[in-house]
MDTraj code that builds the backbone (N, CA, C; nanometers):
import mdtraj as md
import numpy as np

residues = "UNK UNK UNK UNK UNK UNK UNK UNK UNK UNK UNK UNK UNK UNK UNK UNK UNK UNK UNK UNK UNK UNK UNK UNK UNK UNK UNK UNK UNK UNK UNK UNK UNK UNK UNK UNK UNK UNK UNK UNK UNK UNK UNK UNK UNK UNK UNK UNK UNK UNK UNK UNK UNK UNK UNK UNK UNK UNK UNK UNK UNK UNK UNK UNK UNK UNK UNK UNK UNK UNK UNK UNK UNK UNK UNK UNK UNK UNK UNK UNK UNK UNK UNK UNK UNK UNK UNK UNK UNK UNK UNK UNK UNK UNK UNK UNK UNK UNK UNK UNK UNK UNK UNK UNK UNK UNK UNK UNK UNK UNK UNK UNK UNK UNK UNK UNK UNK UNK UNK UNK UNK UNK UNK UNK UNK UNK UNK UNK UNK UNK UNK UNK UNK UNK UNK UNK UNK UNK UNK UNK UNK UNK UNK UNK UNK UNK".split()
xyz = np.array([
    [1.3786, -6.0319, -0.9005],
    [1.2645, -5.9432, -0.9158],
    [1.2934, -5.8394, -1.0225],
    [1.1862, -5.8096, -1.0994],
    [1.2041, -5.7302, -1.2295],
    [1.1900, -5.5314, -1.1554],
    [1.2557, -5.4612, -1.1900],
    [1.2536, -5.3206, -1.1442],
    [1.2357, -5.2159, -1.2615],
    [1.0847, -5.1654, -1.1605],
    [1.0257, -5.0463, -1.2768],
    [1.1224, -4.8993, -1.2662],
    [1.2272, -4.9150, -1.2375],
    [1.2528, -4.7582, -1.1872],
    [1.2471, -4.6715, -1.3216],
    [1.1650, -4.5628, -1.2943],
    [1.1992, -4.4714, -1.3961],
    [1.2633, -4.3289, -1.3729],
    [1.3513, -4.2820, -1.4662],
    [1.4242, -4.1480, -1.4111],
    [1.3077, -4.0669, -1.4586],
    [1.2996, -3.9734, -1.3690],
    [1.2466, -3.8000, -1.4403],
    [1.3280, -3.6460, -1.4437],
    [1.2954, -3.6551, -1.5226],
    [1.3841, -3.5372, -1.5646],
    [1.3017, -3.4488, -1.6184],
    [1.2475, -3.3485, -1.5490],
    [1.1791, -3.2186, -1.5517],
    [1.2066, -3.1487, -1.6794],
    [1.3674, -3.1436, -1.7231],
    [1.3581, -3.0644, -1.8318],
    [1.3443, -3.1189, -1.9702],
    [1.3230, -3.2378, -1.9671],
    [1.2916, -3.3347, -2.0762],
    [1.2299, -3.2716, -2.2133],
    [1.1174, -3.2147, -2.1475],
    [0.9841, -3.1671, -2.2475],
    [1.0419, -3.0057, -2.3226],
    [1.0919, -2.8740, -2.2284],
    [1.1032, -2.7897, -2.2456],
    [1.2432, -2.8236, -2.3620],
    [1.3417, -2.8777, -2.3242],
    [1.5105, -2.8939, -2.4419],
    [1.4313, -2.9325, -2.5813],
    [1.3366, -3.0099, -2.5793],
    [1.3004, -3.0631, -2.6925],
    [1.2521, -2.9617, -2.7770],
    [1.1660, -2.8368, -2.7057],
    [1.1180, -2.7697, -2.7609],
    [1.2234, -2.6670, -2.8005],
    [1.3375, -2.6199, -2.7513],
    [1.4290, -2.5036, -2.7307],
    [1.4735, -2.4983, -2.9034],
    [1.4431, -2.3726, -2.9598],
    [1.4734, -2.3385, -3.0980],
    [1.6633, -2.3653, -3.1151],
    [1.6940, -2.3069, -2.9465],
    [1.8768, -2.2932, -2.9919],
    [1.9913, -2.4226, -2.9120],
    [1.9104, -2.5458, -2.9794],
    [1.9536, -2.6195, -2.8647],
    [2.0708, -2.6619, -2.9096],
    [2.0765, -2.6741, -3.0701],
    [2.1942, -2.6521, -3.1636],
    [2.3431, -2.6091, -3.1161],
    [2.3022, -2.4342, -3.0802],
    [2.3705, -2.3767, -3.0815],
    [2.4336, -2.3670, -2.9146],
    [2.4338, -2.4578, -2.8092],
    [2.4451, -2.4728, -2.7079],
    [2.5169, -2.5517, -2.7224],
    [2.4810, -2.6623, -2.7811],
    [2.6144, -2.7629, -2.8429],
    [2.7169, -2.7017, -2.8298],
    [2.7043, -2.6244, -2.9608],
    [2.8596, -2.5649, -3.0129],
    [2.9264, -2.5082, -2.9515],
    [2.8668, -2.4220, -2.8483],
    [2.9378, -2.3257, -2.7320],
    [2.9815, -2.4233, -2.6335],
    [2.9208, -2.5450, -2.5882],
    [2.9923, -2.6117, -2.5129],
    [3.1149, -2.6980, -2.5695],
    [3.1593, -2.6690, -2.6721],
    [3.2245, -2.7601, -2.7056],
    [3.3609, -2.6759, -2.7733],
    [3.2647, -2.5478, -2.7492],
    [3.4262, -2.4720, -2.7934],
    [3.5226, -2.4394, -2.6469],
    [3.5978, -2.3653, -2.6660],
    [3.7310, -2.3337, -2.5331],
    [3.6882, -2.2559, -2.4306],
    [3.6044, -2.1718, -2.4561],
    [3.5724, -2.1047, -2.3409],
    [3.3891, -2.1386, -2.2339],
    [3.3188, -2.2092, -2.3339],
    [3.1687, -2.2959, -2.3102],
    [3.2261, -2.3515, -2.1623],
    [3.2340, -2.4556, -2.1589],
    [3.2218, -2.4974, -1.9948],
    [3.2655, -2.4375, -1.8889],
    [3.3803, -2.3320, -1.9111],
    [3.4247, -2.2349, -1.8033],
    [3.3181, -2.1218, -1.8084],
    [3.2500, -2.1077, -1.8965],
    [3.1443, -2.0100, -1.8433],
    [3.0160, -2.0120, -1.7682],
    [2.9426, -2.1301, -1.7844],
    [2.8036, -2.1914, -1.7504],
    [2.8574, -2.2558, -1.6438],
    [2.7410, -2.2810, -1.5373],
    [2.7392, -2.3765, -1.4465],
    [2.6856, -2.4724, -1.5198],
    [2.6810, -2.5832, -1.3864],
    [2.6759, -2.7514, -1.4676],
    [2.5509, -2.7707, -1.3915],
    [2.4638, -2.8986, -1.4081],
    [2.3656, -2.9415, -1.3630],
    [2.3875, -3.0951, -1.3957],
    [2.4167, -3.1772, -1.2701],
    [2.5369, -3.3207, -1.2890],
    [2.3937, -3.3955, -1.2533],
    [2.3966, -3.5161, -1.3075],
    [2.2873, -3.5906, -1.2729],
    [2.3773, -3.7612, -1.1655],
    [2.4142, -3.7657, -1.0568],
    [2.4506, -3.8754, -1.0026],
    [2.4433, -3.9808, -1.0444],
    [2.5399, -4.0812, -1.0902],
    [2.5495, -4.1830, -1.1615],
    [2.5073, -4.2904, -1.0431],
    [2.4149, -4.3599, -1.0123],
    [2.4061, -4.4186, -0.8982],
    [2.3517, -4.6168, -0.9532],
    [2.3563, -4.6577, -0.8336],
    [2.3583, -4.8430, -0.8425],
    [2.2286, -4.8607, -0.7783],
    [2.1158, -4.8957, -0.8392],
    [2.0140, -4.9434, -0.7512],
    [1.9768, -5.0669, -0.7376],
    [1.9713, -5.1815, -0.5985],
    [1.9520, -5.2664, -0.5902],
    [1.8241, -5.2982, -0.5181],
    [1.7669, -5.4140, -0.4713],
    [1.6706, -5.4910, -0.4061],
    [1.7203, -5.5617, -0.3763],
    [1.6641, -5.6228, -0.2236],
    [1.6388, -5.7242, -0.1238],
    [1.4799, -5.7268, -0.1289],
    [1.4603, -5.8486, -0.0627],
    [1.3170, -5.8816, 0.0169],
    [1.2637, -5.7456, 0.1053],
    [1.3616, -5.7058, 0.1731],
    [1.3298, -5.6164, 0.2639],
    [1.3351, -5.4857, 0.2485],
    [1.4749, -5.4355, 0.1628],
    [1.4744, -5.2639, 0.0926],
    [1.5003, -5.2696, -0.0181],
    [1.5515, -5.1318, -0.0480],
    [1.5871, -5.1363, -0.1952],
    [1.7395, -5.0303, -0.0857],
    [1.8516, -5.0018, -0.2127],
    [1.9964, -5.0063, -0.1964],
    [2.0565, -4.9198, -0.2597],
    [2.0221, -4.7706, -0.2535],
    [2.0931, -4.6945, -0.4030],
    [2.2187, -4.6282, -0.3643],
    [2.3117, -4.6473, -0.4373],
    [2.4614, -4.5546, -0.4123],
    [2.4600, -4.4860, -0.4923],
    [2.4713, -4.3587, -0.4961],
    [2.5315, -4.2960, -0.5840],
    [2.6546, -4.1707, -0.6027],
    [2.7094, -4.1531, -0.7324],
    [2.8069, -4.1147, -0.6660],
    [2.7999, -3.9745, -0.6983],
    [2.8243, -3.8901, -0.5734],
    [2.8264, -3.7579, -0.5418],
    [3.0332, -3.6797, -0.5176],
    [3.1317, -3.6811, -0.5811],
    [3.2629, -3.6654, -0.5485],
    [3.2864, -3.5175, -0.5323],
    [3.3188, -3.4649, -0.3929],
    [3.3408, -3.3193, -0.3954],
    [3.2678, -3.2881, -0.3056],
    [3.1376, -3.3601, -0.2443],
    [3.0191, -3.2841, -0.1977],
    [3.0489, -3.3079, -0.0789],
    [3.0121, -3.1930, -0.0253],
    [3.0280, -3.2121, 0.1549],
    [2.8823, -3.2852, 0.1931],
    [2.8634, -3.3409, 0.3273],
    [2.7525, -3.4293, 0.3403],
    [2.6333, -3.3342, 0.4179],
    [2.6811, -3.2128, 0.4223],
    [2.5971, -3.0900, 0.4444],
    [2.5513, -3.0499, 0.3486],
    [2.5905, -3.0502, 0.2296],
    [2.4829, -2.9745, 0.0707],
    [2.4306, -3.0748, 0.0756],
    [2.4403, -3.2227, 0.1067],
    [2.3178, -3.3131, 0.0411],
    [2.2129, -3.3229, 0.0942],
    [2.1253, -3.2914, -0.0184],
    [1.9496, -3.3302, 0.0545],
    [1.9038, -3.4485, -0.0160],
    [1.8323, -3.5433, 0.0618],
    [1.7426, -3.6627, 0.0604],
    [1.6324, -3.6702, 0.0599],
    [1.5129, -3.6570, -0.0135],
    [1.3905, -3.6464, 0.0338],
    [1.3138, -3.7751, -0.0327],
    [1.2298, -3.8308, 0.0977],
    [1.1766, -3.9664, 0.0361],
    [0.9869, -3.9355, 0.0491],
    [0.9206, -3.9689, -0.0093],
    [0.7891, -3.9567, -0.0445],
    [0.6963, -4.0724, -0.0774],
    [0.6715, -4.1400, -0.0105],
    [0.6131, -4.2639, -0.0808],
    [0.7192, -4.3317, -0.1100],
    [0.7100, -4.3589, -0.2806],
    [0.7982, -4.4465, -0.3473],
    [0.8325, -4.3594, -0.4151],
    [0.8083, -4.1838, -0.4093],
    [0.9342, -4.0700, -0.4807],
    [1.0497, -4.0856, -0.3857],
    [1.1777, -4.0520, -0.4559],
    [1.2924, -4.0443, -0.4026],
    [1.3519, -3.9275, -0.4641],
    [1.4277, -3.8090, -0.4305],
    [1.5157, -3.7189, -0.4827],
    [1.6412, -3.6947, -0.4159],
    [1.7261, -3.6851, -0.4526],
    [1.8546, -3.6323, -0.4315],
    [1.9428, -3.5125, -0.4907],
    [1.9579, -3.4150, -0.4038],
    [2.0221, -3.3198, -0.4663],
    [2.1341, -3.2383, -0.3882],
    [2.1979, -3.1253, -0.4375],
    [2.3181, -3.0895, -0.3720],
    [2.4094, -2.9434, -0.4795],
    [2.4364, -2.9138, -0.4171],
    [2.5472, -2.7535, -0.4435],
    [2.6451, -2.7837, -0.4256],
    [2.7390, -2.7306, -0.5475],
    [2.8764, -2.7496, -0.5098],
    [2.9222, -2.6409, -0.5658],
    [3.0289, -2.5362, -0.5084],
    [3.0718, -2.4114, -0.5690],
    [3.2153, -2.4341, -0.4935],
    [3.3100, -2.4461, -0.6112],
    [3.4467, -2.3934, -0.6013],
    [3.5663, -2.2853, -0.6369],
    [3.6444, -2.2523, -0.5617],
    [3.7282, -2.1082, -0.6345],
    [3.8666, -2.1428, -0.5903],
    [3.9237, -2.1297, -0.6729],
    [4.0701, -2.1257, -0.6887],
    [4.1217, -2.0025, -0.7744],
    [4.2419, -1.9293, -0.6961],
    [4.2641, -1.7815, -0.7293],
    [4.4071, -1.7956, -0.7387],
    [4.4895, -1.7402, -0.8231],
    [4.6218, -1.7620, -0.8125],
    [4.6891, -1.6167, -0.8252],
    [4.7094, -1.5747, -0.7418],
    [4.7226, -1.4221, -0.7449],
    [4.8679, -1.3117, -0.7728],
    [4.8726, -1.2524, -0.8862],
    [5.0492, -1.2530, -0.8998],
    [5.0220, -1.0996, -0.9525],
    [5.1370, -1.0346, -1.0177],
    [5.1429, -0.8948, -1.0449],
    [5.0376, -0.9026, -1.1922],
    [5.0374, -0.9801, -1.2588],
    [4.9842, -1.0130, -1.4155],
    [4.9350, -1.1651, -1.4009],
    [4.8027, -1.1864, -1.3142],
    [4.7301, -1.2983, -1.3280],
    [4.6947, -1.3305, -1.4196],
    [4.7230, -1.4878, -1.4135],
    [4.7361, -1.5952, -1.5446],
    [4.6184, -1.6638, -1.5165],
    [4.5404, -1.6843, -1.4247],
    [4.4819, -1.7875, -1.3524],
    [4.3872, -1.7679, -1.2457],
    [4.2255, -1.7542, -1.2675],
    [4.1359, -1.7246, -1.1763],
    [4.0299, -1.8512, -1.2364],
    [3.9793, -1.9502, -1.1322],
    [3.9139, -2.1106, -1.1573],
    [3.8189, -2.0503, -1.0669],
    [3.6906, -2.0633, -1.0982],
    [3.5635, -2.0981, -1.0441],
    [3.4744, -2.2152, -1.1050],
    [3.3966, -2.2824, -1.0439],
    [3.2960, -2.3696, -1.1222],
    [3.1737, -2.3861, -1.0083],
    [3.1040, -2.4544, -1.0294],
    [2.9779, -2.4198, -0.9542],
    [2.8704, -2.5300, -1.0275],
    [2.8019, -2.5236, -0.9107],
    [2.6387, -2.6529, -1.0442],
    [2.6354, -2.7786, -0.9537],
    [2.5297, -2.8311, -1.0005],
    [2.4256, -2.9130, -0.8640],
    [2.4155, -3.0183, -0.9078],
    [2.3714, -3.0942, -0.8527],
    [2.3663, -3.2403, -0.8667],
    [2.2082, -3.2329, -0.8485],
    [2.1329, -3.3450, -0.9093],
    [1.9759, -3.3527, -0.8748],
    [1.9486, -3.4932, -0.9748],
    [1.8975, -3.5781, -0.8705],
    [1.8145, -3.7080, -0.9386],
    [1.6689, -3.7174, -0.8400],
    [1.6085, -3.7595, -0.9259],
    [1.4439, -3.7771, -0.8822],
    [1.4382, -3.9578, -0.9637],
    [1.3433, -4.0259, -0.8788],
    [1.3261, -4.1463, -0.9293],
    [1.2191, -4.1975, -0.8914],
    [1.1116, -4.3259, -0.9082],
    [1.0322, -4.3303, -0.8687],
    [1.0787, -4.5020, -0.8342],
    [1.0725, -4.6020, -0.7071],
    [1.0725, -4.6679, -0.6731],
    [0.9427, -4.8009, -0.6925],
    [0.9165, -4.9215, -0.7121],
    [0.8274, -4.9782, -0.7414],
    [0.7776, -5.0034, -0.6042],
    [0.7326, -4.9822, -0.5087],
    [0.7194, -4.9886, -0.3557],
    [0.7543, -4.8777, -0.2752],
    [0.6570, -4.8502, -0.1851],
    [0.6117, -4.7527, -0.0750],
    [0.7924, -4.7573, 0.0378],
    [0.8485, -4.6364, 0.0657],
    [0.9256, -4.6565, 0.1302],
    [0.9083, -4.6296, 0.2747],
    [0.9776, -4.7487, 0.3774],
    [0.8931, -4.7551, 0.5139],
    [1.0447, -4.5918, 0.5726],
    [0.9657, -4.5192, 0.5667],
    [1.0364, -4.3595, 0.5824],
    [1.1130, -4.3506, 0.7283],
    [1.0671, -4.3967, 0.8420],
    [1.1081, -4.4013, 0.9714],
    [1.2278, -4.5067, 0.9732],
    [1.2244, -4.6389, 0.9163],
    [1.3430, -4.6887, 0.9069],
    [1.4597, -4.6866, 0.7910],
    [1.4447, -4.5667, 0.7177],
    [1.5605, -4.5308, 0.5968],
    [1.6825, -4.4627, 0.6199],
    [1.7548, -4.4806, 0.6166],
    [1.8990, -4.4178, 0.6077],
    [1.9782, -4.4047, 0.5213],
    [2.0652, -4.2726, 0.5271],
    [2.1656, -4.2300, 0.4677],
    [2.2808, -4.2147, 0.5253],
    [2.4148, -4.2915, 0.4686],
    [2.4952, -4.2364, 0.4269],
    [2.6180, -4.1784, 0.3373],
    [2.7454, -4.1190, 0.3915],
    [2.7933, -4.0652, 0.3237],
    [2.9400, -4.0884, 0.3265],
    [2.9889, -4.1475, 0.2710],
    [3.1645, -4.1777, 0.2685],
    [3.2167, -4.1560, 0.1338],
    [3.3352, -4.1143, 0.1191],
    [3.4532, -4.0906, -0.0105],
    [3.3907, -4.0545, -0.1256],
    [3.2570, -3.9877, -0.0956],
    [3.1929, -3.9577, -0.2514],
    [3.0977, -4.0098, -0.2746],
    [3.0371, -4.1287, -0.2175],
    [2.9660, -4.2251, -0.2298],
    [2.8234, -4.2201, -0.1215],
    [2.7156, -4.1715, -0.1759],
    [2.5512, -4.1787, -0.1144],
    [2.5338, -4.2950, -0.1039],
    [2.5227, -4.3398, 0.0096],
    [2.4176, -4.4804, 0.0399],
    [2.3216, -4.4493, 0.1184],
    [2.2219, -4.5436, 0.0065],
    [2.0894, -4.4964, 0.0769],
    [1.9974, -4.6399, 0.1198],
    [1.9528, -4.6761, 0.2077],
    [1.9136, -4.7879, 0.2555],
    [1.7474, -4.7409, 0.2823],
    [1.6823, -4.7936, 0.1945],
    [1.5058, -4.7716, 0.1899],
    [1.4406, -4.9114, 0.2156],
    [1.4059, -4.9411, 0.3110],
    [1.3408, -5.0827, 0.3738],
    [1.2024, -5.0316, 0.2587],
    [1.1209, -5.1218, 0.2564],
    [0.9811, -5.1141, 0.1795],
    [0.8833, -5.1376, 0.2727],
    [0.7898, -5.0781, 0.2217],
    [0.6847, -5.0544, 0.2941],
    [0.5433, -5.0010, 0.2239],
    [0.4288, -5.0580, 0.2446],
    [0.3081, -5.1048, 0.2209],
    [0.2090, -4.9427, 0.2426],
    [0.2704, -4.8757, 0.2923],
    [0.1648, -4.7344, 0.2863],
    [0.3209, -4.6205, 0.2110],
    [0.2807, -4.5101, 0.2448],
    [0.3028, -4.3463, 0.2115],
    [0.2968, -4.2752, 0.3033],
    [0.4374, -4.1986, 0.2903],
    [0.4786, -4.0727, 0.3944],
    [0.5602, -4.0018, 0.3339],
    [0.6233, -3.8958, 0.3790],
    [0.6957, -3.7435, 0.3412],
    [0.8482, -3.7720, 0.4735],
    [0.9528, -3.8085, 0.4516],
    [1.0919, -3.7607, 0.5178],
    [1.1414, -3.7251, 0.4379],
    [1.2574, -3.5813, 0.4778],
    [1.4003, -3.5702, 0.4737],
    [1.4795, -3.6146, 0.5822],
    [1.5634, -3.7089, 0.4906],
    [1.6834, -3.8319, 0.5384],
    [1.8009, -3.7134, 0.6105],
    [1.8846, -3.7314, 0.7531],
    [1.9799, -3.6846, 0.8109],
    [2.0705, -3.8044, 0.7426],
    [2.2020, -3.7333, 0.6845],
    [2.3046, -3.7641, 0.6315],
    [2.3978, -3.7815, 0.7544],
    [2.4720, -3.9576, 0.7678],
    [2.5679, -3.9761, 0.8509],
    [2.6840, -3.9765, 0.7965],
])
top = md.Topology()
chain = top.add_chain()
for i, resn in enumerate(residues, 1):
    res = top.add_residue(resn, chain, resSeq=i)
    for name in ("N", "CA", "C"):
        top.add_atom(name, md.element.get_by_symbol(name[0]), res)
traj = md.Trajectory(xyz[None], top)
């Protein structure tokens, strides 16, 4: 079976327009750019089909299975999540203070209605599995993460 999935990405339209998008480059790419900004990670994930669901993993590494949210809509699907870390190394003349921080978020649109009451999630070693049976109408869940 052929699959329409398409990603959306909200900020698509606005970057295109951004006068200094140039210059965002460059700061990320110099020594101090990524230790300053948070991140906004988009989940690299596997989407499959059966007769019966569709199959998406994706991979989330770091995330506790409490920041992740699931929300299914029809044949919308989103996934998203917080992750904030600190590491402090504390001495008379500190060398060494690590923070990072920034979210994960995918939105997708599925070619088929997802049957919402029989969908599940879960969550092992980093890895979202999400099990969406199909289904012929439209509804609104957020998925409980096992």
């Amino acid at each position: 079976m052929a699959s329409n999935l398409t990603r959306f990405d909200p900020f698509a339209e606005l970057a295109r327009l951004d006068p200094f998008r140039g210059l965002d480059e460059v700061f990320n790419q110099s020594l101090m750019g990524p230790r300053l900004r948070s991140t906004g990670m988009t989940p690299r994930m596997d989407v499959s089909e059966t007769d019966k669901a569709y199959v998406v993993k994706a991979e989330m590494p770091g995330i506790k299975k409490e920041d992740i949210k699931v929300n299914v809509d029809g044949n919308q699907v989103s996934i998203s999540a917080q992750t904030e870390q600190q590491s402090e190394q504390k001495s008379e003349n500190m060398l060494c203070t690590e923070r990072s921080w920034g979210q994960y978020y995918r939105s997708f649109t599925l070619p088929q209605s997802v049957d919402d009451a029989q969908a599940n999630a879960e969550y092992h070693d980093g890895i979202l599995e999400l099990t969406l049976p199909k289904k012929a109408g439209g509804s609104s869940k957020s998925l409980t993460i096992h």
